[in-house]
C-alpha positions in Angstrom: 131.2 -36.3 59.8 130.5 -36.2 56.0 127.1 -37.1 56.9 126.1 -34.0 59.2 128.0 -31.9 56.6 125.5 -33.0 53.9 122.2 -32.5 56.4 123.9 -28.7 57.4 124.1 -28.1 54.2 120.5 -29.5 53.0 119.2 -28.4 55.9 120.1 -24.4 55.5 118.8 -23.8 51.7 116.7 -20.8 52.3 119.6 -18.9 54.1 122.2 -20.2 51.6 119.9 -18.9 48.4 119.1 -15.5 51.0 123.2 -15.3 51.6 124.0 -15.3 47.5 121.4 -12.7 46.6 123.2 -10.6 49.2 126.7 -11.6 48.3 125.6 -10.9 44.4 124.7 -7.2 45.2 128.0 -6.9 46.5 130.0 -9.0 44.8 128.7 -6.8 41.2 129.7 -3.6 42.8 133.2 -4.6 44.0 133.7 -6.4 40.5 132.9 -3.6 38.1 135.5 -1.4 39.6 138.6 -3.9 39.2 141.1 -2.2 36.7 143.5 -3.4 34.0 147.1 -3.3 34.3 148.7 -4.1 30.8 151.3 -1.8 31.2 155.1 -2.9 30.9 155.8 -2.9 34.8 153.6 -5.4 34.8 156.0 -7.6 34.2 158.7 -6.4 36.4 160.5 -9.7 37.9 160.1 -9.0 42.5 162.9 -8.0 43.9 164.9 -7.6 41.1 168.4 -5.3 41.1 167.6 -4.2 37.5 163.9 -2.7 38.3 165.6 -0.8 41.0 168.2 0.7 38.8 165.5 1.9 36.2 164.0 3.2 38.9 166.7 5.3 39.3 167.9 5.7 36.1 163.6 7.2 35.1 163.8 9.4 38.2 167.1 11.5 36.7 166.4 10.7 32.9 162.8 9.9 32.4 160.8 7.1 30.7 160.7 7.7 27.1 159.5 4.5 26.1 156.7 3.1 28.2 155.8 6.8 28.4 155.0 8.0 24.3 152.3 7.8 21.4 153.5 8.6 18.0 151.0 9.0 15.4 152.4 8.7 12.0 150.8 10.1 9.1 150.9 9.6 5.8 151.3 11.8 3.2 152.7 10.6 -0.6 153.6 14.1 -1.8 155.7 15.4 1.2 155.5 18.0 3.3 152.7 21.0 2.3 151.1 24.0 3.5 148.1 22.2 4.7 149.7 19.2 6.3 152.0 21.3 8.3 149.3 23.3 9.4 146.5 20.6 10.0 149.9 19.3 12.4 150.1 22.3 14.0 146.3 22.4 14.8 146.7 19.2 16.3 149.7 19.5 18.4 147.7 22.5 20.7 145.0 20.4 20.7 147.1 17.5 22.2 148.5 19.9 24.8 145.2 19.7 26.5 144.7 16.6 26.6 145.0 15.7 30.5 147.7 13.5 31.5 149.9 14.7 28.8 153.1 15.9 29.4 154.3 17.4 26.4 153.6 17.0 22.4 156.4 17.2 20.1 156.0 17.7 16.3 157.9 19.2 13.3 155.6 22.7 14.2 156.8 23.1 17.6 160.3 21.8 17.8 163.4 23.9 18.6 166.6 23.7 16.1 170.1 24.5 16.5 170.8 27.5 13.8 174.1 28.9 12.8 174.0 32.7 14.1 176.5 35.7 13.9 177.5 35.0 17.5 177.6 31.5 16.7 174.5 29.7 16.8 171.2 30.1 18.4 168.6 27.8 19.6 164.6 28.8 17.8 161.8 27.2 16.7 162.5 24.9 13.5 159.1 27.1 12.4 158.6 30.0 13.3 155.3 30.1 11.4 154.0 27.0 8.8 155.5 28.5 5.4 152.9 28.3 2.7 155.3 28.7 -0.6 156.7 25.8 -1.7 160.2 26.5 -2.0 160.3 27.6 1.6 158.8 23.9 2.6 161.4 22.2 0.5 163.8 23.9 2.2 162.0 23.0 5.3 162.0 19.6 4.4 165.7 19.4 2.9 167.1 20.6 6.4 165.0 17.9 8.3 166.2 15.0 6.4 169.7 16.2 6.9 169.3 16.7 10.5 170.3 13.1 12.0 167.9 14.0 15.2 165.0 14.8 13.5 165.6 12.4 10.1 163.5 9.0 11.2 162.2 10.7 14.3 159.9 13.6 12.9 160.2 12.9 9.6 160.7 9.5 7.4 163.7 9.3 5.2 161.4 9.4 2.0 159.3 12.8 3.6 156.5 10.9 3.2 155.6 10.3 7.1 155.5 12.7 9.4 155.4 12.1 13.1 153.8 13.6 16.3 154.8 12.3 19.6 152.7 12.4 22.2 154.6 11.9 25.6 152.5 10.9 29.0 153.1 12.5 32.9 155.4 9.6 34.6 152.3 9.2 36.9 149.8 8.2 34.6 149.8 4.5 35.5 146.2 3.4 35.9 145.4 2.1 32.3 142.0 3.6 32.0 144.4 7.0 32.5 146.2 6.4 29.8 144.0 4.7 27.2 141.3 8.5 27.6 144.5 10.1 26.8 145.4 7.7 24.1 141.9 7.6 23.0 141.4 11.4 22.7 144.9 11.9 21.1 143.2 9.5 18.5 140.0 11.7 18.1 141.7 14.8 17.6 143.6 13.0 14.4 140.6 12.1 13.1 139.0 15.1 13.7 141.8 17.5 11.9 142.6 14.9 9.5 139.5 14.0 8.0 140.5 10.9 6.3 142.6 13.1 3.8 145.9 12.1 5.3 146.0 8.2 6.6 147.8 7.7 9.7 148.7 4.7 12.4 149.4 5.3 16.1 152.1 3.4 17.9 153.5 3.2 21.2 153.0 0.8 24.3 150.4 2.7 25.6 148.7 2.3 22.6 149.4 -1.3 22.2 148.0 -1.4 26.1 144.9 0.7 25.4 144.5 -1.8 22.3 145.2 -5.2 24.4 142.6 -4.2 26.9 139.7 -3.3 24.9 140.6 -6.6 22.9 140.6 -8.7 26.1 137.4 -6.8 27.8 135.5 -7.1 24.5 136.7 -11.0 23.9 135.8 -12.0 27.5 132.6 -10.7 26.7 131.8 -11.8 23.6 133.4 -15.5 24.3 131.4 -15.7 27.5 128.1 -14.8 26.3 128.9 -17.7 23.4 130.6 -20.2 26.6 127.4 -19.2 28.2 125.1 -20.2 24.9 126.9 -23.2 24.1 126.7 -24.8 27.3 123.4 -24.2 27.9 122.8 -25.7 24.7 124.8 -28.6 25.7 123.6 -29.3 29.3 120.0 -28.9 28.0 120.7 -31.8 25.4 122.3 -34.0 28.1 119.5 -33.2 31.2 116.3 -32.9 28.8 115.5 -29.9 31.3 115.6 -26.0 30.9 116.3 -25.6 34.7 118.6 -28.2 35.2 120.8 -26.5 32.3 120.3 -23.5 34.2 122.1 -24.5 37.3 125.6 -24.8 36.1 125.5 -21.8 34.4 124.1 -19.5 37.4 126.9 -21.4 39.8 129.1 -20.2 37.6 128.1 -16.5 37.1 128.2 -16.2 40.9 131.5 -17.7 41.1 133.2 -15.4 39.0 131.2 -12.5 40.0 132.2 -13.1 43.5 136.1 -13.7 42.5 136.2 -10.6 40.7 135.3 -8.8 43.6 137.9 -10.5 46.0 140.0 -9.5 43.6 139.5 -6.0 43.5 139.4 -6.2 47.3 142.5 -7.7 47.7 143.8 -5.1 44.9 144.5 -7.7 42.3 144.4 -6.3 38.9 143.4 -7.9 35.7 146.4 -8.8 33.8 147.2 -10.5 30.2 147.2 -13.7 32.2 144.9 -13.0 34.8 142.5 -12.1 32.3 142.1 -16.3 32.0 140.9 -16.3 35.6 137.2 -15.8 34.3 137.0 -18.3 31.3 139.0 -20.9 33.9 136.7 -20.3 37.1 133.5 -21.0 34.2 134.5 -24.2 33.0 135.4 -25.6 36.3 132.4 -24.2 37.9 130.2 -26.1 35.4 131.8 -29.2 35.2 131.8 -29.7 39.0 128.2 -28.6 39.2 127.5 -30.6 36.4 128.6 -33.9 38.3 126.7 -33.2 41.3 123.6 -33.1 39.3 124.6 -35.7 37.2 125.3 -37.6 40.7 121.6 -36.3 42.0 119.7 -37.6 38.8 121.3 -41.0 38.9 120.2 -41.8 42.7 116.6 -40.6 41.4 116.6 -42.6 38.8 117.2 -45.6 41.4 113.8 -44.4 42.5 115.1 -42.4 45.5 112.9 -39.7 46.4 114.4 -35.7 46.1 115.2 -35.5 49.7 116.6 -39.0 49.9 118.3 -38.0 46.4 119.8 -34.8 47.6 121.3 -36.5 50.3 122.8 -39.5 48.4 123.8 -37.2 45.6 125.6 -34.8 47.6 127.1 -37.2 50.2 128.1 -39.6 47.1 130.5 -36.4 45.7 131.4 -34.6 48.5 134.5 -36.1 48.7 135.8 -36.1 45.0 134.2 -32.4 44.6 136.6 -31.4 47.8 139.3 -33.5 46.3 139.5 -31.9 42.8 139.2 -28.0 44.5 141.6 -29.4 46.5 144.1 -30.7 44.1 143.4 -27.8 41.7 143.8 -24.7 44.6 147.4 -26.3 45.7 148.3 -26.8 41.9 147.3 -23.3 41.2 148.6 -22.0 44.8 151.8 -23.3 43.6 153.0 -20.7 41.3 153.4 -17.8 44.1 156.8 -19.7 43.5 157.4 -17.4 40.6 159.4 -14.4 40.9 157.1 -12.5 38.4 154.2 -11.0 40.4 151.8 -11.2 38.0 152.3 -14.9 38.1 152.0 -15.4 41.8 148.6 -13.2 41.5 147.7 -15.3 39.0 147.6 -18.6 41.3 146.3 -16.6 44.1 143.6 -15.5 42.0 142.7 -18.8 40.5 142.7 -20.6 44.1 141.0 -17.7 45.7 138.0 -18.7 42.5 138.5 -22.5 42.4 138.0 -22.2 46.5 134.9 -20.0 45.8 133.6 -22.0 43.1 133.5 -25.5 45.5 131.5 -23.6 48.1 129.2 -21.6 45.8 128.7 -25.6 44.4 128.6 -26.8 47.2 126.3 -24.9 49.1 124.1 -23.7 46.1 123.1 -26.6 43.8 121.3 -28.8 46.1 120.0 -25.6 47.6 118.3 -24.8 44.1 117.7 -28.6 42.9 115.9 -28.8 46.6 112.9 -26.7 44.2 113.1 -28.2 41.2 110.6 -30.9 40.3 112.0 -33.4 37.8 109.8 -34.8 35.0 109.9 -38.3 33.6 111.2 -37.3 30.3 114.5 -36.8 32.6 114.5 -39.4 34.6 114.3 -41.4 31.4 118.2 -40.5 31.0 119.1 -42.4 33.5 118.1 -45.7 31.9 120.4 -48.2 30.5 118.7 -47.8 27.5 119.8 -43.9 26.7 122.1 -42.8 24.5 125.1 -41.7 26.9 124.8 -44.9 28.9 124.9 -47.3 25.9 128.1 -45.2 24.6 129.5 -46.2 27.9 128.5 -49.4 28.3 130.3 -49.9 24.9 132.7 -48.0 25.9 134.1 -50.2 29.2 133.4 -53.4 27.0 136.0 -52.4 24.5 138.2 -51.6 27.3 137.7 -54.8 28.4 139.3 -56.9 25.4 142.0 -54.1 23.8 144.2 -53.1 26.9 147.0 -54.3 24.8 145.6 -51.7 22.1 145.3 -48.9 24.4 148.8 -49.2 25.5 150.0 -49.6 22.7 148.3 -46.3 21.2 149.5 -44.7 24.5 152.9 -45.3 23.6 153.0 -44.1 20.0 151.1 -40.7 21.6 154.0 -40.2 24.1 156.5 -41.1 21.4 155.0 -38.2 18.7 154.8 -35.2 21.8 158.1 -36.2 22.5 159.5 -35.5 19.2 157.5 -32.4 18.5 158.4 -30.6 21.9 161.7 -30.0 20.7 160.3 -27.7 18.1 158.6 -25.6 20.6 159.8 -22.3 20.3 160.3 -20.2 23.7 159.7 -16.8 22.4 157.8 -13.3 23.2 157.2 -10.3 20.9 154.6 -6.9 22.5 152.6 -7.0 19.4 151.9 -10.4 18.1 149.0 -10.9 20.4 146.8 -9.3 17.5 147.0 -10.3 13.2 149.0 -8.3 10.8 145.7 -6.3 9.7 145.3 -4.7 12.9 145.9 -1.0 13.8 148.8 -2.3 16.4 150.2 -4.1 13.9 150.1 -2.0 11.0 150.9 1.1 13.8 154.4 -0.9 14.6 155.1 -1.6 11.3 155.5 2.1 10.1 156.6 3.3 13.2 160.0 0.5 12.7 160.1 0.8 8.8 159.8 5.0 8.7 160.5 6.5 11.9 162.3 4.9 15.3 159.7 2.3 16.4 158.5 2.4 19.8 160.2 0.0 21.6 164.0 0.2 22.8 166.4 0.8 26.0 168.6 3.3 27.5 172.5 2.3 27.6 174.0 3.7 30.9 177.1 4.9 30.7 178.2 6.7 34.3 181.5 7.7 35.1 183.4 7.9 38.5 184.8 11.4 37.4 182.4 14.0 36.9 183.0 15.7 33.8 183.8 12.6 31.8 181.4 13.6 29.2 183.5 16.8 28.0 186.4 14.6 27.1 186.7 14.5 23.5 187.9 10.8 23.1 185.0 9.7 25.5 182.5 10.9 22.9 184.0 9.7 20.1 183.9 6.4 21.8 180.4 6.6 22.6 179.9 7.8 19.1 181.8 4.2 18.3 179.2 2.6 20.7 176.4 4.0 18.3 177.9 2.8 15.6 178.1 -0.4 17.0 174.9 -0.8 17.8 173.3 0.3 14.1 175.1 -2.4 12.6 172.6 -5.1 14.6 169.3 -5.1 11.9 167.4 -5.1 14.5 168.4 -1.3 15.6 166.8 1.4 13.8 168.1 4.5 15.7 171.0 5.1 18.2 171.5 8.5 19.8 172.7 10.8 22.5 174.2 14.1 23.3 177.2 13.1 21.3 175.0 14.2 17.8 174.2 17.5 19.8 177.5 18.2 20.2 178.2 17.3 16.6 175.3 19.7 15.6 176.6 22.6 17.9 179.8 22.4 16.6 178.4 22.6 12.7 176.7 25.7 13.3 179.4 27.2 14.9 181.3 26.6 12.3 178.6 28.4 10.4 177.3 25.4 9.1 180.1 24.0 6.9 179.7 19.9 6.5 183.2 19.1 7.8 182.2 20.6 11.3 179.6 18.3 12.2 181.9 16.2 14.0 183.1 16.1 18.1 185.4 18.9 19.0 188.6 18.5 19.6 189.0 20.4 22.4 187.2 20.2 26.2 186.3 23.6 26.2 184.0 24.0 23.3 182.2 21.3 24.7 181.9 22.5 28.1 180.5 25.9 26.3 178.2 23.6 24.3 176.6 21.5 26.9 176.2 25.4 28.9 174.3 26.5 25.9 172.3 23.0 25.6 171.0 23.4 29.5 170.3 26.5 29.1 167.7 26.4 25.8 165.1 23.8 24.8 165.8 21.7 22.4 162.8 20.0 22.8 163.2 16.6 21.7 165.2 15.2 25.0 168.8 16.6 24.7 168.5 17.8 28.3 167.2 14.1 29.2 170.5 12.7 28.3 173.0 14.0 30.6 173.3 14.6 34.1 174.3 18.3 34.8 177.9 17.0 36.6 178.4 15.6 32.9 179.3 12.1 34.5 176.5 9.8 34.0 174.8 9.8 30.6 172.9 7.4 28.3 172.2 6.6 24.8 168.9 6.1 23.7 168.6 2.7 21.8 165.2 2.0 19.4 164.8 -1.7 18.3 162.0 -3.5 16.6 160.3 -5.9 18.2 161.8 -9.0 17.0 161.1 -11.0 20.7 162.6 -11.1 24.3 165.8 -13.5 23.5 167.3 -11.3 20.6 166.8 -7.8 22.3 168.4 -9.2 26.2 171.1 -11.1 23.8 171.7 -7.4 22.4 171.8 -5.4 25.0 174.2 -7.8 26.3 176.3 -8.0 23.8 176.8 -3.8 23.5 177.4 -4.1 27.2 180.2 -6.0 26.8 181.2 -4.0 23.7 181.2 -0.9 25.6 182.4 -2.0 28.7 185.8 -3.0 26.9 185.7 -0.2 25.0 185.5 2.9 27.9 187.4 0.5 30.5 187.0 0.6 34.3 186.1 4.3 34.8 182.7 3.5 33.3 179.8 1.5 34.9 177.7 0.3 31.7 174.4 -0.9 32.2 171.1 -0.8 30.7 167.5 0.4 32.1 164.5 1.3 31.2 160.9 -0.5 30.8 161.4 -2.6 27.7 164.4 -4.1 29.5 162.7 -5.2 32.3 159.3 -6.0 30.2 161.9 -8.5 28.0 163.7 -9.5 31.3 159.8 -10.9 32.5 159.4 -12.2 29.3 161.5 -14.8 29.9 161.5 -15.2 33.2 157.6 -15.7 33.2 158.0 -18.4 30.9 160.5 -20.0 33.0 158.5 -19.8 35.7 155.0 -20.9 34.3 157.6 -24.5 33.6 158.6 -24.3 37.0 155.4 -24.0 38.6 153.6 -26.5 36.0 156.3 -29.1 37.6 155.8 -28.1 41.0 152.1 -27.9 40.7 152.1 -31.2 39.4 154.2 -32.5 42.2 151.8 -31.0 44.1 149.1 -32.1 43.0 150.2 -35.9 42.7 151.2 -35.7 46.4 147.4 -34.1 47.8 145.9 -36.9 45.2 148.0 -39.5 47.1 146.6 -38.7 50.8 142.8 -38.2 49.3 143.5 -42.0 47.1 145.6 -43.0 50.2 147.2 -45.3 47.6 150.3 -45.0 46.1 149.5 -47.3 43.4 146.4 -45.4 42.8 148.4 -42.5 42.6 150.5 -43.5 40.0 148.2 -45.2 37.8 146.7 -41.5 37.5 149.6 -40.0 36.5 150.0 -41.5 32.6 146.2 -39.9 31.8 147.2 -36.4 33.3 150.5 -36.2 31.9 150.0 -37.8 28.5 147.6 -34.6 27.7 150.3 -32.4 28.7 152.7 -33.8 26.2 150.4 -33.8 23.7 149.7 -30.0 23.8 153.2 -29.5 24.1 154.3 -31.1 21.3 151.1 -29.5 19.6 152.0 -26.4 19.7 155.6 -27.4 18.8 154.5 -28.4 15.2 152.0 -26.0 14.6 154.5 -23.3 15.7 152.9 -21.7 18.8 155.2 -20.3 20.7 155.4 -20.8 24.7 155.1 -17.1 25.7 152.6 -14.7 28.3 149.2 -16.1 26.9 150.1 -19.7 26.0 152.5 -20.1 28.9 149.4 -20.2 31.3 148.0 -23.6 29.4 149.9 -26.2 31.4 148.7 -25.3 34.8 145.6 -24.1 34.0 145.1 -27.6 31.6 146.6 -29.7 34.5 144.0 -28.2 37.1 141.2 -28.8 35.3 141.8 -32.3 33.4 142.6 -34.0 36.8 139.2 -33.3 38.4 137.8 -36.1 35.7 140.6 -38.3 36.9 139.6 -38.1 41.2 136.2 -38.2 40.1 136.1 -41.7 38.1 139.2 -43.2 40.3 137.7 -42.4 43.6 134.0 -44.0 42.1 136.0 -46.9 40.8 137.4 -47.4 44.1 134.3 -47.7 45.7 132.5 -49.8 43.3 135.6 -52.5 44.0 135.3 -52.0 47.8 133.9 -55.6 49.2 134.6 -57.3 46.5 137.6 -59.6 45.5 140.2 -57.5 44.2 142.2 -60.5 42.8 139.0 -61.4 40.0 139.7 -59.7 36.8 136.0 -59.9 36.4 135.4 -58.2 39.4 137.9 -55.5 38.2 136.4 -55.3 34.9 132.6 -54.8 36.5 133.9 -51.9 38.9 135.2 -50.1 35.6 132.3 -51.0 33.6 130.4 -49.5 36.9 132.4 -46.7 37.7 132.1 -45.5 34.3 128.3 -45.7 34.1 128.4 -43.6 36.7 130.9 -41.1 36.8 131.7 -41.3 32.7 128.3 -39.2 32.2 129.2 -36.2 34.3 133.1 -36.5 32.1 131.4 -36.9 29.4 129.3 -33.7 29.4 131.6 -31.6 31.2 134.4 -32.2 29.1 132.2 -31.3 25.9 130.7 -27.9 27.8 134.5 -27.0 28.2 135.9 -27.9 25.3 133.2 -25.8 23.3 133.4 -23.4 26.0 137.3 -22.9 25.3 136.8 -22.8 21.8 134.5 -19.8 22.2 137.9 -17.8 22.8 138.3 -18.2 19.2 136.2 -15.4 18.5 138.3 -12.8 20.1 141.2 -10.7 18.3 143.5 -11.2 21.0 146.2 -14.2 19.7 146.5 -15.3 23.3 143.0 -15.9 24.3 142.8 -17.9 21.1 145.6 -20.1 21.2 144.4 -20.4 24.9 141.3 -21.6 23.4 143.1 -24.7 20.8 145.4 -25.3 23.1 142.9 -26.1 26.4 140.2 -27.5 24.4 142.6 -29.9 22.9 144.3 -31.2 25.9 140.9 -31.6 28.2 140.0 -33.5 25.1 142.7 -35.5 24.9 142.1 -35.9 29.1 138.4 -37.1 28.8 139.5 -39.5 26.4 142.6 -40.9 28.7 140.2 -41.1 31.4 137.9 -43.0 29.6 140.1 -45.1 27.9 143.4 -45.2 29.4 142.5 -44.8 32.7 140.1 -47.4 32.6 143.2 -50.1 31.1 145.0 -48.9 33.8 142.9 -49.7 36.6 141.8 -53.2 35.6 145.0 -54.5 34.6 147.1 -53.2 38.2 144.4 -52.1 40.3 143.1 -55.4 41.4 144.1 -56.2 45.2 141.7 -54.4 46.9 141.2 -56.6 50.2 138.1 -58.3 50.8 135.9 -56.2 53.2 
């Protein structure tokens, strides 16, 4: 059967090349038009209760926070003439900037004035004042307004804010980064570097991550690209043969990208590994097929006899390590996030692409390549990579007790540094302290409200709860409850309207800002309220039967376990403090984002146990051994632990990007294991299993053989994953350490671990 698969294959070369071209014309237009998906809902757990309440709750209330860009500018001397009106200027441009919903700013914002009848609802400027004791004034009543103070203006006067809110169906990112984009232009453009300023916002941060992921993909593939070339040119003494690998693997993730956009996958924070992972596995399996090809010509096979040998000699490991790697990776549509069940799906639908595209298209291509004695001369025992191994199977030979022994210390040190690995998630640490979303965050959470935060429910089973008097001033206690936590920098809700109303009523005497203590004045306020435009969300904060209402909560982003151990602990707060008659519960995109948070990391654990059950269990019915089986488990897992208790001491957390390393390390590092096991195997077959020297010469054999594709493989991915080091984006570089250190780790428990392994309990083969 193996044998006709091999001459169908050899046999078809001219349609297989014919088929690619095809596929490649295709495969390019389908790829270019995948989109990005970096927003919040992203990360929405399926199926869960909570997502369907903030779906809900964002249909009556809104979606203030996955939904606004505030651009904070800077200005040491205060407010002036020119600042207010280069604002102004800027907030009509803004307006027709398409997608945008609405722009809010010091020069367009409605205030609550004391009036003869009362009060009255106007402009806060009627026009920009020009004297400058008009714009103290100006600037005096803002930072004694508790809705505008941290919100359009800092405590100090020295930021000023514009808000920038998008249409709740801008969801496509390339939407919403133009808008962000050309929010950003007009700044520049009215600003003209006189005034500094930062944007914040998650869809800034989004518009940011996916430039910083498109342009790092880029640039860390074209250097992946480079350095392997560089590599597998060293290694096969031949431009073409280094050639191969690399074209296998542009048509493998050329043609993945474009299922995916088929299929209506997106490209996600961790999807956005799918590329870099189909690469490395693409060349390393490609790489052992040739590796495989040159070694039967160097027997002096000719290139059909060669082709034949080469492909029929790998066949079965190359199907065994897709194999293995699609169920490992196929294994997390477990999860409950569905970015992470993509994520497998999209990494099987490429590892499955990647054995055919192999498969089919190397021998198809070596079938024209001539190969020159200068190459052949590689495959002498006299070259460098063979006389490493040779040395390398003689030391295994007389220190098994060694190798152990350094096993065990290895297991011992990732054991005690995995405690220190820290489970944690924050939106903008995927990017250094210097840049723009960093600095953006920082002055949007040190002088105005941040950009991050959640909405409290609080909905009655009486309509008209609202208007009660002690209810407000309980809610009012739930605001103060929640300031005292550091990490809140604003708490509000109609409760400070009514406060407001009620001051200039009262003709703006300081002893009226307070709740009423009557219903009827607040009934006659919250008329007034529905009635006017107070422009900055008043109307967003109660329903009009004054029975379900929310306050709005702004945190700074100090990771996913503090804010859900927050928001729980104000539930419970509240819940105790309004009794029964209230439902409290909290919505809105953060909370579900930070609800992902953890749950993706929890399931990237799960799904890196199952996958390796999984894997273990297809490994067992390819080895049909169990003791072969198990004696490949210590080289896999002792990597694992290793980069676990890596990251534990150098204080990378286990969070979106790095959570994806264990499966994605685990799919990868095993394909050296099948490869040198199954060659083992067969190198012992016929021989007497119970002769240690026997044993010994299958390794030393096995390694010869096999250890030269490990060998270069494992060095074209390791450099290739370091090239991630060169993008901005945090995750794609701890990716980078993180997968380049445990396939390192692998080669060398392959090599050496592996290798004490198999002589010292895989002996009993029966004589054949």
């Amino acid at each position: 059967m193996k044998e006709k698969i091999v001459r169908f294959i050899l046999q078809g070369r001219f349609l297989w090349l014919g088929l690619t071209l095809l596929l490649l014309g295709f495969g390019g237009w389908r790829a270019s038009q995948i989109s990005f998906n970096l927003t919040l809902t992203a990360l929405k757990i399926a199926n869960d209760p909570e997502a369907d309440f903030t779906d809900q709750f964002n249909q009556k209330f809104g979606q203030l926070f996955s939904q606004f860009v505030v651009a904070a500018i800077e200005s040491p001397q205060g407010l002036t003439s020119d600042l207010l009106q280069r604002v102004d200027r800027i907030t009509r441009a803004s307006q027709e900037i398409s997608g945008v919903s609405a722009v809010t700013s010091l020069t367009n914002v409605n205030d609550i004035f004391p009036d003869a009848e009362g009060f009255a609802i106007r402009p806060l400027i009627e026009s920009v004042p020009e004297k400058s004791e008009e714009i103290q004034a100006l600037e005096e009543r803002v930072l004694h307004n508790p809705l505008m103070v941290h919100r359009l203006l800092s405590p100090d006067g020295n930021y000023i804010a514009i808000y920038l809110d998008l249409d709740r169906g801008l969801q496509r990112e390339k939407e919403r980064r133009f808008a962000v984009e050309r929010f950003e232009e007009i700044l520049e453009e009215e600003l003209e570097s006189r005034y500094p300023f930062t944007l914040a916002g998650v869809p800034y941060v989004e518009s940011q991550y996916s430039k910083l992921i498109m342009q790092g993909l880029r640039d860390s593939t074209l250097l992946q690209v480079l350095i392997a070339f560089i590599a597998l040119f060293i290694f096969f003494r031949s431009f073409a043969l280094a050639l191969i690998p690399l074209i296998i693997s542009g048509v493998s993730i050329l043609l993945t990208l474009a299922v995916m956009e088929l299929l209506g996958y997106s490209i996600t924070i961790v999807s956005s590994a799918v590329p870099p992972v189909v690469m490395v596995i693409s060349i390393a399996e490609s790489t052992y097929y040739i590796a495989r090809y040159l070694e039967e010509r160097g027997r002096g096979l000719g290139k059909s006899e060669a082709l034949f040998e080469g492909l029929n000699g790998v066949l079965v490991a190359s199907l065994a390590t897709s194999l293995t790697t699609v169920v490992g990776f196929l294994s997390l549509i477990s999860a409950k996030l569905e970015m992470v069940r993509d994520f497998g799906i999209d990494l099987g639908i490429g590892i499955t692409l990647s054995f055919l595209v192999t498969l089919f298209l190397v021998p198809s291509i070596l079938s024209f390549i001539p190969i020159s004695k200068s190459v052949l001369r590689q495959q002498e025992p006299s070259s460098f990579i063979l006389r490493l191994l040779a040395r390398i199977a003689h030391w295994n030979e007389h220190h098994t007790k060694t190798i152990f022994g350094v096993t065990l210390s290895l297991f011992i040190v990732a054991l005690m540094g995995a405690p220190q690995l820290e489970l944690e998630q924050k939106l903008t640490e995927e990017v250094g302290a210097n840049h723009p979303v960093r600095q953006g965050q920082k002055v949007a959470e040190d002088h105005l409200t941040g950009f991050l935060g959640a909405y409290m429910s609080l909905k009655s089973s009486e309509p008209g709860a609202w208007e009660d008097p002690a209810v407000l001033r309980k809610i009012k206690q739930i605001q103060e409850k929640a300031m005292e936590d550091p990490s809140v920098i604003k708490a509000w809700s109609v409760v400070d309207y009514i406060e407001q109303m009620n001051w200039a009523f009262f003709e703006g005497k300081p002893e009226a800002w307070k709740i009423p203590e009557s219903v009827r004045p607040i009934a006659l306020y919250y008329i007034l309220m529905e009635s006017s435009d107070l422009s900055i969300g008043a109307k967003d904060l109660l329903d009009s039967d004054h029975q379900w209402g929310a306050i709005v909560l702004t945190t700074r982003d100090d990771g996913s376990e503090p804010f859900l151990q927050l928001i729980e602990e104000l539930k419970k707060y509240a819940s105790d403090l309004l009794g029964p008659s209230f439902e409290v519960r909290f919505a809105g995109d953060g909370v579900l984002a930070n609800r992902g948070n953890i749950r993706l990391i929890k399931d990237m654990i799960a799904s890196f146990l199952s996958s390796f059950v999984m894997v273990f269990f297809v490994m067992a019915l390819i080895f049909r051994s169990l003791r072969l089986t198990l004696l490949s488990i210590p080289p896999n897992i002792l990597p694992m632990l290793l980069i676990i208790g890596f990251m534990g001491y150098v204080g990378i957390s286990l969070r979106i990007g790095t959570a994806i390393i264990l499966p994605v390390a685990l799919g990868i590092a095993v394909n050296d294991t099948i490869h040198y096991f199954m060659r083992y195997r067969e190198e012992l077959r016929g021989k007497d299993g119970k002769d240690k020297r026997e044993a010994v010469a299958a390794m030393r054999r096995g390694l010869l053989g096999t250890g030269s594709g490990m060998l270069v493989s494992s060095v074209v991915l390791c450099l290739g994953f370091l090239s991630l080091l060169t993008t901005e984006f945090v995750a794609l570089q701890h990716m980078g350490i993180a997968a380049s250190l445990t396939l390192f780790v692998a080669l060398l428990a392959d090599l050496f671990l592996g290798s004490a392994l198999l002589v010292r309990f895989f002996t009993c083969e029966k004589k054949k």
